[in-house]
C-alpha positions in Angstrom: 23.5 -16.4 35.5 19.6 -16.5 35.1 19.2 -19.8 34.0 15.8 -19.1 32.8 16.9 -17.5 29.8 18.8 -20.5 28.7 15.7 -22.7 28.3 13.7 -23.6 25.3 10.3 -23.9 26.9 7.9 -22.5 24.3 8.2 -24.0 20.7 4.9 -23.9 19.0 5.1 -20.6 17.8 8.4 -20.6 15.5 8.5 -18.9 12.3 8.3 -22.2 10.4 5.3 -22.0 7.4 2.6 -24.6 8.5 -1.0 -24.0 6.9 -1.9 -27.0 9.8 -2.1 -26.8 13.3 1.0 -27.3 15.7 1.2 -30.5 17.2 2.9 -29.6 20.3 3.2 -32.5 22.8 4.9 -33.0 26.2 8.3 -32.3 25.0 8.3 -31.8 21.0 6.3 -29.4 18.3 5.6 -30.7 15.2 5.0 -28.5 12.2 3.8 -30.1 8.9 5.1 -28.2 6.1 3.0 -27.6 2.8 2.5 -29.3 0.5 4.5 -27.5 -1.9 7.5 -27.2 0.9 7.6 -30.7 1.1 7.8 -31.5 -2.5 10.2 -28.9 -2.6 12.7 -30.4 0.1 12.3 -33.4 -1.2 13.5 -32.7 -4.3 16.3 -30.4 -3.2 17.7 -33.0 -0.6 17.0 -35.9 -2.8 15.1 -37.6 0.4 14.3 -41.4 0.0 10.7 -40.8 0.0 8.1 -40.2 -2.4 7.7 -36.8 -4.4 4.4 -36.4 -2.4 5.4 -37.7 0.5 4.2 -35.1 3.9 6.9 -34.0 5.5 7.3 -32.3 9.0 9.5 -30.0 11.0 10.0 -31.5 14.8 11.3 -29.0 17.1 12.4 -30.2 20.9 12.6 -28.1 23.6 13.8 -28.3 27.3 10.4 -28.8 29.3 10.5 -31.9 31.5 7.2 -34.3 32.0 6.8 -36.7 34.8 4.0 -38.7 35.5 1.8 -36.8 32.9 2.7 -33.4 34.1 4.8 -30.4 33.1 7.0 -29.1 36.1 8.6 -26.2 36.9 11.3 -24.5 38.9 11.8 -21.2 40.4 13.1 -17.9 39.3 11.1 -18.6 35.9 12.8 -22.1 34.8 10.4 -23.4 33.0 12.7 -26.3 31.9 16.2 -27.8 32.6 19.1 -26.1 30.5 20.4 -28.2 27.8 18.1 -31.2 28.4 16.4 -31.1 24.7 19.6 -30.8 23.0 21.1 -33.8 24.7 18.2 -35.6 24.0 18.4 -35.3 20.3 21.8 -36.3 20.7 21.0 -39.3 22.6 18.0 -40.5 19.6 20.7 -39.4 16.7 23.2 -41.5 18.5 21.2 -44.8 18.9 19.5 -44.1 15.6 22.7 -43.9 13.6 24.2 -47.4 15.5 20.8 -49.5 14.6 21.5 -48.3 10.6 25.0 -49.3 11.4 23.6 -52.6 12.7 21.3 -53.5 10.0 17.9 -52.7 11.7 14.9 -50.8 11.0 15.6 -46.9 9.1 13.4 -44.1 11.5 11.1 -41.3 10.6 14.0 -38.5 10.5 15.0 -37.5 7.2 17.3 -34.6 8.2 18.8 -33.1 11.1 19.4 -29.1 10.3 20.4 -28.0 14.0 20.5 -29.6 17.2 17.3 -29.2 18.4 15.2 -30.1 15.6 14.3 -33.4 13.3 13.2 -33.1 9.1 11.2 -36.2 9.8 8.2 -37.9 7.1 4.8 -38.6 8.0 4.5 -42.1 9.1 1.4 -44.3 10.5 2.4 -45.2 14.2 1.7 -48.4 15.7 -0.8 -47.5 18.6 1.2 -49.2 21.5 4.3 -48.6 23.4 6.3 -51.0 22.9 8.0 -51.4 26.4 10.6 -54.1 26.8 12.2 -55.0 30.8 15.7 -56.8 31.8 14.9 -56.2 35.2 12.0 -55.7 37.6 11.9 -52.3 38.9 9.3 -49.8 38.6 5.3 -50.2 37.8 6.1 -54.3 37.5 7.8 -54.3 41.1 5.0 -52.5 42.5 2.5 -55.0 40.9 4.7 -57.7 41.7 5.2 -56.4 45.4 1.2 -56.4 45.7 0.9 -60.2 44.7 0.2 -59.9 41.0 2.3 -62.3 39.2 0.8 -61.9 35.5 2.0 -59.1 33.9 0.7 -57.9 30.0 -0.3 -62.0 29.8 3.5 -63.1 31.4 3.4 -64.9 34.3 6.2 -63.9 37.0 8.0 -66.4 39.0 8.3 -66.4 42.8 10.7 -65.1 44.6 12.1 -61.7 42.8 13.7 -58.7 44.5 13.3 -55.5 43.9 15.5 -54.2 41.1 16.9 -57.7 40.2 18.1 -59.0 36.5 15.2 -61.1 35.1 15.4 -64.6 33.4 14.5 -62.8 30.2 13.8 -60.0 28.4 10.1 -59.4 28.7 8.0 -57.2 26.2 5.1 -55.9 28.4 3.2 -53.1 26.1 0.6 -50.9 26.5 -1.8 -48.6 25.1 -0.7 -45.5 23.1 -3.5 -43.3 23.5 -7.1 -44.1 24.1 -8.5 -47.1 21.9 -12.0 -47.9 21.9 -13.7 -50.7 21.1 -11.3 -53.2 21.5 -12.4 -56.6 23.4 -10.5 -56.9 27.2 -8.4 -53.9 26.4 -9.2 -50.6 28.5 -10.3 -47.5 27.0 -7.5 -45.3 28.6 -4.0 -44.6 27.8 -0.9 -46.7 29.0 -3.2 -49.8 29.7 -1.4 -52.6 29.9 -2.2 -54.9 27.1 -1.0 -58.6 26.0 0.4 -60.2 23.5 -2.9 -62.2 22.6 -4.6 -58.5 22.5 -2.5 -57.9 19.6 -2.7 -61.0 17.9 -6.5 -61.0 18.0 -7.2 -57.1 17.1 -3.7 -56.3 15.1 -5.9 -54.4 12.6 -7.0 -51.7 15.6 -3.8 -51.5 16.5 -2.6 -50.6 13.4 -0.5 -53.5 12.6 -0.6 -54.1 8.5 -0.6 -57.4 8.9 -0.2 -60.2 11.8 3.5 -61.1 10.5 4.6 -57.4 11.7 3.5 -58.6 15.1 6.6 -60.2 14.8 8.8 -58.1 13.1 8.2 -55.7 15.6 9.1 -57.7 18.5 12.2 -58.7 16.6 12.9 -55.1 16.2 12.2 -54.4 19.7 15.0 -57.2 20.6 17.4 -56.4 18.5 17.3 -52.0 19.5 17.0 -53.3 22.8 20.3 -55.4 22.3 22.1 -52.5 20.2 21.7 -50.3 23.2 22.3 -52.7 26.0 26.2 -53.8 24.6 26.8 -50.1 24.2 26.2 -48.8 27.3 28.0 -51.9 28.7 31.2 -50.3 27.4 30.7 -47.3 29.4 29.5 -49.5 32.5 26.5 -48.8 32.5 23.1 -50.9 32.5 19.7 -50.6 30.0 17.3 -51.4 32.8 14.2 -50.9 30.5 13.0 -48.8 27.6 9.7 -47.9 25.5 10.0 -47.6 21.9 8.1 -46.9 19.2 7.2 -48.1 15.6 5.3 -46.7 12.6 4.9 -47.4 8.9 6.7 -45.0 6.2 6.7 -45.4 2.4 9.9 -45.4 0.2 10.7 -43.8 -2.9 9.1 -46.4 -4.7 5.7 -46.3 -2.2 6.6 -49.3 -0.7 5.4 -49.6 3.0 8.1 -50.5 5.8 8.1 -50.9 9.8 10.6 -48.5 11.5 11.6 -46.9 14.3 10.0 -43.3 15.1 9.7 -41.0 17.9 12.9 -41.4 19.8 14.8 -44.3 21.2 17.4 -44.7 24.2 17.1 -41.2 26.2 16.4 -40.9 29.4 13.1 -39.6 28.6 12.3 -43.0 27.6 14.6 -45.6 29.4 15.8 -46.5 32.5 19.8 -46.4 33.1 22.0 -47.7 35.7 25.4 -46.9 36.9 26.8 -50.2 36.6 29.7 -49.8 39.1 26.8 -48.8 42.1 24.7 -51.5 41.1 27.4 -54.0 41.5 27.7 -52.4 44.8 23.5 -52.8 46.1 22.8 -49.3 45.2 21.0 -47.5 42.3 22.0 -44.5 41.2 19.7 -43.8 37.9 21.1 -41.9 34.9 18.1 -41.1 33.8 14.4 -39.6 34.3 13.4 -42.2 36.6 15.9 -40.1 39.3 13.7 -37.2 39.1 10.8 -39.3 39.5 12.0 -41.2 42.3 13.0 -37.1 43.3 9.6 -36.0 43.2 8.0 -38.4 45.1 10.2 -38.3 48.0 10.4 -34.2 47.8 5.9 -33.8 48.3 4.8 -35.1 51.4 1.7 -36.9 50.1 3.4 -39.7 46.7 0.5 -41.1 46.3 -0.9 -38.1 44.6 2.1 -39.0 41.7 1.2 -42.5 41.4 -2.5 -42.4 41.9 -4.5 -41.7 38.3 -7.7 -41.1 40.3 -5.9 -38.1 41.9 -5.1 -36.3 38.5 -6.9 -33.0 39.3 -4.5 -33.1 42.5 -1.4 -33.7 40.6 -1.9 -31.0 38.2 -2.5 -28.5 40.5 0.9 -29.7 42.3 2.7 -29.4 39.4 1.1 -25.9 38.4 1.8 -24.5 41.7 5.0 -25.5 43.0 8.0 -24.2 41.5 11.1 -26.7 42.3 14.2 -25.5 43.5 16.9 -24.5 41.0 19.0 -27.1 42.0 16.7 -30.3 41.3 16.4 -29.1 37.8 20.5 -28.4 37.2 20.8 -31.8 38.8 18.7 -32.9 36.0 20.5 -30.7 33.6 24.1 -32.9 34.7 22.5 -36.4 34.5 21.0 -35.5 30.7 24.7 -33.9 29.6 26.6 -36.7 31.3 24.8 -39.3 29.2 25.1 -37.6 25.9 28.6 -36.9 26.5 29.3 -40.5 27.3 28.0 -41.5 24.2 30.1 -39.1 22.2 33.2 -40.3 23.8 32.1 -43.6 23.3 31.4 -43.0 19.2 34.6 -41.5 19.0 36.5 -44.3 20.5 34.4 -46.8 18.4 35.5 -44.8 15.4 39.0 -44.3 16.4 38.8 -47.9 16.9 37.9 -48.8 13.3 40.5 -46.6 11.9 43.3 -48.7 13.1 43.5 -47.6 16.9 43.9 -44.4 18.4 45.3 -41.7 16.9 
């Protein structure tokens, strides 16, 4: 099988009528429709938006990005098979059980095929809003170096590597490149604090200082949502980034929701619970190919440095991974979605009255 061909790697040159430019990110396209489309599906799909409300076509496909770059692998894989449907999944999944919960709506209006989102325009929030239950990652390697205030929270003494914390911490940082802004710097994922946002909520595009709030509440309570799920399938949320924006309803009334996507392993870290019980990590998510990549180059530092960027795209450009790093990938990103299913469908035979 040429697992090439069963890759989604280009996807910002559909058919799909646009008289804007493609958006096409790391991982997703976006398409904004006309004007006259938009009005069009809105009307014919009775969306709870208003008659003029912009609306866009989001289109995933199966590249993978890690640490800012775009990899690879040979015999033409220029993605992992499967991985941009199972991410959909993942976001529909989490999406559908914070409704279900009584939190925040998102920005997807419609989902028409497995890899692509109907979604409305929406004003993001200019931060990612990153929330930790234990220290692992950029904070352990902060801590491990001394530092002991992270995004304004000071640390206590005496944490290991990868160990529960007292709390859940909300450490954000910048989304994108935000100038201007007293103590925060001009470059994108800076860490930021809590006092940043309070004192310039306006540049961040908070509406008001009260949604400062509201979106920590939100953060909580998605974080929560996720974190009792994946308990029932043994596993653990380590830590996630979402993030928010504003939308209008039907009426033009602004709210705070959920946008992007939420959960994946694009965005969170996941534990086996069952190895971590045992002093071992096995991740079940990105953070395994990351933790991959740095251990497969001989030189890390090139990953983890930002002053060695020209470096690290030029790795990533010229080194096609072997087949079987990316299929690996391919497992982890099926293994989750599939867990969820099964979970949903238990849940549901569950409320039915048991199984049936």
């Amino acid at each position: 099988m040429n697992f090439a061909d069963h890759v989604l790697a280009v996807n910002n040159d559909l058919p799909i009528r646009t008289d804007k430019p493609v958006h096409s990110g790391k991982v997703r396209s976006v398409y904004w429709l006309t004007e006259a489309d938009s009005r069009r599906l809105i009307q014919e799909k009775n969306y709870p938006v208003r008659p003029d409300a912009p609306l866009a076509i989001m289109v995933i496909s199966d590249r993978i990005s890690a640490f800012d770059c775009i990899w690879h692998g040979e015999g033409g894989m220029q993605g992992v098979p499967g991985k941009g449907a199972a991410l959909n999944a993942i976001s529909n999944h989490w999406f559908d059980l914070f409704r279900q919960n009584g939190l925040a709506d998102s920005h997807i209006l419609d989902i028409p095929h497995p890899l692509v989102w109907v979604v409305q325009q929406a004003k993001p929030i200019k931060i990612e809003a990153i929330c930790r239950q234990y220290i692992t990652g950029s904070m352990w390697r902060a801590y491990a170096n001394g530092e002991r205030d992270f995004c304004g929270i000071t640390l206590p003494e005496g944490l290991h590597k990868d160990q529960r914390l007292p709390e859940l911490l909300m450490t954000p940082s910048t989304k994108g490149i935000l100038q201007g802004i007293p103590g925060v710097p001009e470059q994108d994922d800076a860490n930021i604090t809590r006092d940043d946002l309070v004192a310039n909520f306006a540049s961040f595009n908070f509406r008001s200082l009260a949604d400062i709030d509201l979106y920590e509440k939100l953060l909580k309570q998605g974080f929560a949502v996720i974190t009792e799920a994946l308990a029932q399938i043994d596993q653990i949320f380590v830590d996630t980034k979402f993030e928010f924006g504003y939308v209008a309803n039907a009426e033009g009334e602004e709210k705070l929701i959920y946008m992007d996507e939420v959960g994946t392993p694009d965005s969170s870290r996941i534990w086996d619970g069952p190895s971590y019980r045992s002093g071992k990590i096995v991740e079940q998510s990105k953070e395994a190919f990351r933790q991959l990549l740095l251990s497969y180059f001989p030189d890390p530092d090139i990953l983890l440095n930002k002053n060695r960027m020209p470096e690290r795209a030029a790795l990533a450009r010229d080194n096609a991974l072997p087949r079987d790093i990316l299929m690996e990938v391919s497992r982890t990103y099926l293994e989750i979605a599939e867990k969820n299913h099964r979970s949903e469908n238990r849940n549901l035979r569950q409320s039915q009255g048991g199984d049936l």
